[in-house]
Structures are given as C-alpha cells and as structure tokens.
N, C-alpha and C positions, 0 to 999 in steps of 0.2 A: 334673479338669474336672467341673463339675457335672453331673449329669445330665440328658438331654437335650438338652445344647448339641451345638450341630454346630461340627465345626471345615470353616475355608473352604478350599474346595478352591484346587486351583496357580492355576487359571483366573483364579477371584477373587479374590485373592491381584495377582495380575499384571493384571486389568485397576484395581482400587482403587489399586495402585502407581502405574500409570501415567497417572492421573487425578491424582492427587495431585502428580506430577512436572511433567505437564502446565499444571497449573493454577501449580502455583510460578512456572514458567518462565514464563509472560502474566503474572502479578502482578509479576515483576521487570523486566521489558521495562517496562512501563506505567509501574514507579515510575521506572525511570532514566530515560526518557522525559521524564516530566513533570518530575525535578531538573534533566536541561539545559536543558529548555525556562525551566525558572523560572530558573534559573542564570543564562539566559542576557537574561532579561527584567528581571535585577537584583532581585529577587525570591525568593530560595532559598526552598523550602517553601511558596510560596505554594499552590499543590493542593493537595495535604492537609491544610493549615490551613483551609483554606475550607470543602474538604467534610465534614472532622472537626468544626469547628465546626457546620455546618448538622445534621451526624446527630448530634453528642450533643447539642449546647447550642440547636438550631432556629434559631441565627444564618445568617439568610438577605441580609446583605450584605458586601462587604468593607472597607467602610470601618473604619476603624480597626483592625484586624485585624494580629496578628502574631503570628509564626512562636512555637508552643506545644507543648512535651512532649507533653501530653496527647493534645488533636485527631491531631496529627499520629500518634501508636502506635498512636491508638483506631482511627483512621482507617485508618492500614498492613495493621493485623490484622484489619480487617472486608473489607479489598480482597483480601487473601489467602485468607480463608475462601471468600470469592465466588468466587476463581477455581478453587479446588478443589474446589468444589462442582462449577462449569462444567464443569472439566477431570474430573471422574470420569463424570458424565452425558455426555461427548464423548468417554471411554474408551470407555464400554461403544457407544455408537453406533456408533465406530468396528470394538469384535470383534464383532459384528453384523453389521458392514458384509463384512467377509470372508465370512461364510456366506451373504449375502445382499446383494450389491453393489448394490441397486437401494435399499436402504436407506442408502446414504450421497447419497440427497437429503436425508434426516431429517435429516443430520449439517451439509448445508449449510445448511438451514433453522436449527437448532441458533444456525450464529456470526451468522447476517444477526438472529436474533431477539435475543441478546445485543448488537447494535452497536446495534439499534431501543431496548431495554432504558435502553440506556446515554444515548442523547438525549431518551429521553423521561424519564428522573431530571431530566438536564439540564434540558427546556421547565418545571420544578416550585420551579427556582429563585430564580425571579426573574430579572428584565433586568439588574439590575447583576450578581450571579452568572456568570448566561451572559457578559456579558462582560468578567468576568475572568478565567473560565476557558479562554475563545473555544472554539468550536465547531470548528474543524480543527484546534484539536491533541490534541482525544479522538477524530476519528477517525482521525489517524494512530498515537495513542495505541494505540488500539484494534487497527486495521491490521497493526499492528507486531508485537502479544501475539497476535492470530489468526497470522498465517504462520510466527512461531516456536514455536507448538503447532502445528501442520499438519505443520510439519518436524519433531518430536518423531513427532508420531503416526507418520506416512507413515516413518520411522526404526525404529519397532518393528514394521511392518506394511509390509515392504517389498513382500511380493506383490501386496497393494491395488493400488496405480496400474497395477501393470500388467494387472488384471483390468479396471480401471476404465475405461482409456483408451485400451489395447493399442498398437498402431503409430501411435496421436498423441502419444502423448509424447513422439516424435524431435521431432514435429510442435512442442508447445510450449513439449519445449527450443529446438528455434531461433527462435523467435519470443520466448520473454523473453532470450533471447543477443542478438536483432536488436535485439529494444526497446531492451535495455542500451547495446549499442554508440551505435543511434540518439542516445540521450540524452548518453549519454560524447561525444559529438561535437559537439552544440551545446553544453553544458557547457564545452568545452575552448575554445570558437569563442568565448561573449561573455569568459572569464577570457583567453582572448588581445585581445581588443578594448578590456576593461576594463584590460588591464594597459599597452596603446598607449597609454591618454587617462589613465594615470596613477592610476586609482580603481579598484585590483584589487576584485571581488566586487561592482562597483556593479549590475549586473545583474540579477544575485538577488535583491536587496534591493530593487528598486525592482517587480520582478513579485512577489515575497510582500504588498509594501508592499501595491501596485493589487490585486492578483486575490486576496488573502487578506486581506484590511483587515486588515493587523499593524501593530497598534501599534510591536512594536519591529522596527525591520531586521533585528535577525542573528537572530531568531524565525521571523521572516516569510521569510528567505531560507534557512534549513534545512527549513522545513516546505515550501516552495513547490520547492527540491531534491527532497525524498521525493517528491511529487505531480509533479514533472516525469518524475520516473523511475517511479514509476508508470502514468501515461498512456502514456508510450512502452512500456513492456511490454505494457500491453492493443494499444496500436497493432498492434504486434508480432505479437503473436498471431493478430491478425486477417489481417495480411500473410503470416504464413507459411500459414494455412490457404487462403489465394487462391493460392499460390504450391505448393501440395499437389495442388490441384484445377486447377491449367492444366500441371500434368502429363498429369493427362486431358485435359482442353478448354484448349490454349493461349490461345483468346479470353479465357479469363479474369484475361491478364496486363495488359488494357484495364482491368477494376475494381480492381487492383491499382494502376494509375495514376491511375484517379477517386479512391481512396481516401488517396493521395497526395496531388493537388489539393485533397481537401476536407478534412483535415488541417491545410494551411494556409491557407485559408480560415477552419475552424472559426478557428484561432487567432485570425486577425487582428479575426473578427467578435466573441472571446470579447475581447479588449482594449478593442475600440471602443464594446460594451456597458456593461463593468465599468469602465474607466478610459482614458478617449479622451488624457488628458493624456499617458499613457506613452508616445506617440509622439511629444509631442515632447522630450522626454528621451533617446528612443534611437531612432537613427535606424531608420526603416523598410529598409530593407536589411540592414541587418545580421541582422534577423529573419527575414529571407526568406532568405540564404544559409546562416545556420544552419541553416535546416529544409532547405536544397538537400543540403548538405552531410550531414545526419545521412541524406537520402534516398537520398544518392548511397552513404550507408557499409551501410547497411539493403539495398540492392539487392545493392551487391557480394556482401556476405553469403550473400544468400538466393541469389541463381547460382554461389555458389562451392560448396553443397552441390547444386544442381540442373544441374548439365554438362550433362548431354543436352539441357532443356527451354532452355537458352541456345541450346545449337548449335543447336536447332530452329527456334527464334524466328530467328537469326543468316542460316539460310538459305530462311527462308521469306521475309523479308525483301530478303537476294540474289536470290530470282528474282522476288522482282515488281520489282527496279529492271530 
C-alpha cells in the first residue's frame, strides 16, 4: 500500500456495499418494469431506446425510432450508475439514521427529491417523448425501485423501524394487511362480474383506459392494478390509525365511517371528473358493492384484531336500544 493511503474501515466498507446493492436492486425493478410494460405495449425496448437516444444522440422524438444495441446498453449502464450513486448516498442516510433517528426525514426527503428529479428529466422532453413514455408508468416505475430499496435497507437495519415507529408498526402492519385485503376484494368482485358477462379482466381495462389515459388496455389495466392497491393501502392505514385511537375515544369509530362514505364518494366523483362515459360501460352498482364489500372485509379485519373495542361498541349500543 502506498504510503499514506488509508485503508476503509468495516463500517465503510458495509455501508458502500450496501449502497451499491441497493442501487442494483431499483435499477432492476425499474428495467424489468419498464420491459413488461413495453412488452406489453407491443413495443419491447421502447424505454431505453428513447431515453438512450435522447442522452447520447439528443434525439428528442420517437418517431421513427427502433429498438438499438447501442442507446439501449448506453442507456442501461447510465441507469445503473444513477442508481448506485442514489443507493450509496441513501446507505449512508440510512447508518445515520440509526444514531440519529430524526435524520431519516433527510432520508425521506432523499426518494421524494429523486421521484421530483425524475419528472422533471421527463417535463425536458418534449410532448411527444412525455407521451411515449407516459407519465404513470415512471411513477410506478419509480414506486416499485423505492419500496424494494426500502425493504433492502430496513433488512439490513432491522432495529431502525422499530426505533422509528415503536408500537405503530402493529399499527401499519394491519392497515397495509387491511388495504391489501380491501383491494383483494374488489378485485376478485369485478373478475367474478367480468367473468358472468363473459369478458374476463374487462374491468381493469376499461379503469386504466379512463382514469390513466392508456393507450394500451393490458398497460393501463396493470398499472391501474398497482395504483388500486396502492390507494387501498394508504386507505388502510389511515383506517387502522382511527381504529387505534377509538380504543381510546370509541367516538372515533364515527370518522372511521365518514372516511368510509367519503372513499366512495371520492371514487365516484374521481370517475365523473376524468371519464363520465365509464359509467355507462359498467354498471354503477356494481362499483358501489365492490367498495361495500372490500368495507365490509376491511372492518371485519380490523375488529377481528380489536375484541374488546367491538364488544364495547356491541354494548353500548345494547343499552341505548
């Protein structure tokens, strides 16, 4: 060793490692990502032809345009260097964050400024760019590579969350367990309806169609999938913290119901904004039992780990009849 040089200690050693792993792991979520989506758009390689063209060659439309060796490696191995950059700058945030937990805001600051990063490349495009590339499936894109670094991280840094969140983590494990189900339930409700009137999966396809302007259906009905169950998780979450708190204050199983009501409310008001026609395509009930149904699977849930605050409710209820 030359003189002078330092060699890195375990520490640094082990947080570089796990930045670099990190960052693999978002770069490949993102590429496979964006091959089914193009896969599935008829399309293979269109993403990385596009963007590989735009950064080497400043070809800023897709016209004409096809699948190329070049763009496309040039383009792989600039997405992966990105990510491992990201990922070693969100290692160290993260051992950081262990000795000083009020620092993994920095850390959430970090993926929101990466997601902002990434559309604002995107708005430098051009309008025919932006929509070839469409704007929801980089941020599911993105979505996707954030929570399978988050699960790497929070994997090597097991004690983190539970300094971070302490006795709410039961809290929102059952709340993305409720959202999950929620969602598992209307899911399973329009593919039994779709599958009665003969056009299994018509469903999805026709809400990716309307509320994600997807050009292609089976694009628009996996992206509008992800984003279904996404929403119901955040749902979720919100529900089980209302249902934590009428622990204490039963009253608060009242905004647990308003939050219910305006849930599908939002929906129906989010349809009749973005695409009024969808209703008559699918019948309006059907949409409203779906959401009875995921409410009524969402409730069970949450009183099947809360006994006492049912029985509560159960006979507070008995004496005032």
């Amino acid at each position: 060793m030359a003189p002078g040089a330092q060699r890195m200690n375990p520490g640094e050693r082990s947080v570089l490692r796990e930045g670099i792993v990190a960052g693999l792991i978002g770069a490949a979520i993102v590429a496979i990502w964006f091959f089914v989506f193009d896969l599935l758009r008829g399309r293979p390689f269109l993403t990385p032809t596009l963007l590989g063209s735009f950064v080497f060659f400043g070809v800023n439309t897709p016209a004409g345009l096809d699948p190329a060796p070049g763009p496309i490696l040039g383009y792989t191995v600039l997405h992966g260097l990105a990510f491992v950059a990201f990922g070693v700058v969100a290692a160290t945030m993260m051992a950081m964050s262990e000795r000083e937990p009020a620092l993994f805001i920095a850390f959430v600051i970090l993926f929101a400024a990466f997601e902002v990063f990434f559309f604002g490349v995107l708005s430098v495009l051009g309008r025919a760019m932006q929509t070839a590339l469409v704007w929801w499936s980089v941020l599911i894109g993105n979505l996707l590579a954030s929570v399978a670094m988050l699960w790497y991280f929070f994997r090597a840094h097991r004690a983190l969350p539970r300094s971070l969140i302490g006795s709410w983590g039961r809290v929102l494990r059952e709340g993305i367990v409720a959202g999950l189900l929620g969602a598992a339930v209307v899911a399973l409700w329009f593919f039994a309806i779709d599958a009665i009137q003969g056009e299994a999966l018509r469903t999805p396809r026709l809400l990716g169609t309307a509320l994600l302007r997807a050009a292609d259906p089976n694009a628009g009905m996996i992206a509008y999938t992800v984003l279904h169950g996404v929403a119901f998780i955040g749902f979720g979450v919100i529900g089980a913290l209302l249902i934590e708190g009428a622990e204490r204050q039963p009253l608060l199983v009242f905004a647990l119901v308003i939050l219910f009501t305006a849930f599908e409310i939002f929906f129906f008001g989010a349809v009749i904004i973005m695409a009024s026609w969808i209703l008559d395509e699918l019948a309006g009930w059907t949409i409203f039992v779906g959401n009875i149904l995921a409410a009524a699977a969402m409730l069970a849930y949450y009183f099947k780990g809360h006994r006492t605050l049912a029985r509560r409710l159960t006979q507070a209820w008995a004496e005032e009849d």
